[in-house]
N, C-alpha and C positions, 0 to 999 in steps of 0.2 A: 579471491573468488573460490577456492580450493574448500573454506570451508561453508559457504553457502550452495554450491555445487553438493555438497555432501548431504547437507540439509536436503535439501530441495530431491534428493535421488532416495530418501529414505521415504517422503512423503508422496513421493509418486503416485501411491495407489489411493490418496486421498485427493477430493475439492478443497481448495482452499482460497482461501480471501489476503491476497498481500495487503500491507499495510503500511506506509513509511511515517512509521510515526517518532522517531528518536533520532535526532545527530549524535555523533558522535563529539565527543565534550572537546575535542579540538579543532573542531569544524564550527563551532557556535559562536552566539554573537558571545556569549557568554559561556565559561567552560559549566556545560552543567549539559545533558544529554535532552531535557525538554527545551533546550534554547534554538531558537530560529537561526537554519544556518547563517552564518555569513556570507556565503557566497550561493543566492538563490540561482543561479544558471547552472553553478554545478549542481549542484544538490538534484535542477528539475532534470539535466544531464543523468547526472547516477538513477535518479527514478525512472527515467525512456531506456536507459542500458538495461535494468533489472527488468523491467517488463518484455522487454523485446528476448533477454534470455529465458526469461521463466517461466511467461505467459504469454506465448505467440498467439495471436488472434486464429486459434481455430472454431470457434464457434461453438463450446462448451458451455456455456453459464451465459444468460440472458445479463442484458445491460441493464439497470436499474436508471430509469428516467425521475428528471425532478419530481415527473408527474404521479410517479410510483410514489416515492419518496414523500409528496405532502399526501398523498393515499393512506399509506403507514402511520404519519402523524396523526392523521383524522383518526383511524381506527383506535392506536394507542390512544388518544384522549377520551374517544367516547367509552373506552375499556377502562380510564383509569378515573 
């Protein structure tokens, strides 16, 4: 945690968007860092620990509803 804690204190003065997109290539079904963990309770575990460290629900950044979200698609498509 020592150096995500370090991360995370350098970024302070920015918004950011967490993202749990990579295992760790020991953790996977497969050793390789895009592979689905093996073990999905811990994995959804370390992602509730990192959020509740790093991004306490104080009311910064509006949620993004499905309803936004097919809003966005609608637009990118009639834009593209």
């Amino acid at each position: 945690l020592d150096w995500f804690d370090q991360q995370m204190q350098a970024l302070a003065d920015f918004d950011l968007t967490v993202t749990f997109c990579f295992t760790p290539e020991h953790l996977g079904i497969v050793p390789n860092h895009t592979s689905a963990p093996r073990d999905l309770a811990g994995f959804a575990e370390f992602a509730a620990a990192m959020v509740r460290r790093y991004a306490p629900a104080l009311g910064r950044a509006p949620v993004a509803t499905m309803d936004v979200m097919h809003g966005v698609d609608a637009v990118d498509s009639a834009q593209g």
